[in-house]
C-alpha positions in Angstrom: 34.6 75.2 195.7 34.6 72.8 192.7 32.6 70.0 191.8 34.8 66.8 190.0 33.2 63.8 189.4 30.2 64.5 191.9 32.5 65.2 194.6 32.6 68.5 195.5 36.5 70.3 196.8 37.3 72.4 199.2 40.9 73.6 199.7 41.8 74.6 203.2 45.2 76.0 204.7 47.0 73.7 206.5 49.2 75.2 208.6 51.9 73.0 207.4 55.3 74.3 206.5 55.7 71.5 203.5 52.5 71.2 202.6 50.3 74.1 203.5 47.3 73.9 201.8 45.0 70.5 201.7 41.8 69.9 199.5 39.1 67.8 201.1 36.6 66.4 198.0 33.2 64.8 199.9 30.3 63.4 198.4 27.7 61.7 200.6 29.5 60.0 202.9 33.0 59.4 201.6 35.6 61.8 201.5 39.3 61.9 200.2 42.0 64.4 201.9 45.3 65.4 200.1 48.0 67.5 201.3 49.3 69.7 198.7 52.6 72.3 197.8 49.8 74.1 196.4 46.2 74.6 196.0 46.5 73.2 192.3 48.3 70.0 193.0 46.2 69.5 196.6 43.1 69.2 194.2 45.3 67.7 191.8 46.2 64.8 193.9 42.7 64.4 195.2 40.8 64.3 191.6 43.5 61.5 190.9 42.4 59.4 193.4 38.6 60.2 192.7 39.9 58.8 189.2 40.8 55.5 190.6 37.6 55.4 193.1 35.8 55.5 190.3 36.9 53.8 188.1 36.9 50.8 190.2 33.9 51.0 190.7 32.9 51.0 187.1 34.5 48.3 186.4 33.6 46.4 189.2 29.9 47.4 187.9 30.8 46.3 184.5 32.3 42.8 185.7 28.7 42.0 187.9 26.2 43.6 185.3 
């Protein structure tokens, strides 16, 4: 497990023939899935979404505050 942005990962298998693996990043109660070729760019994919997550929410924090 790996913690990014105070989500923590998980990479599973997936059973998938294209995409076998898939990282699961959860913190409280929100959660973002990727599929991936490969465990890197499964957590890959999901820390770039946490990215954008968060950053829209700092700067919809910084627009209201």
């Amino acid at each position: 497990m790996e913690q990014y942005r105070g989500y923590e990962i998980m990479v599973t298998e997936n059973h998938e023939k294209e995409y076998p693996y898939k990282a699961i990043a959860r913190k409280g109660d929100k959660e973002v899935k990727h599929k991936g070729q490969s465990k890197m760019q499964a957590v890959d994919f999901v820390k770039a979404s946490i990215n954008v997550i968060v950053d829209k929410i700092e700067t919809k924090n910084e627009m209201n505050g």
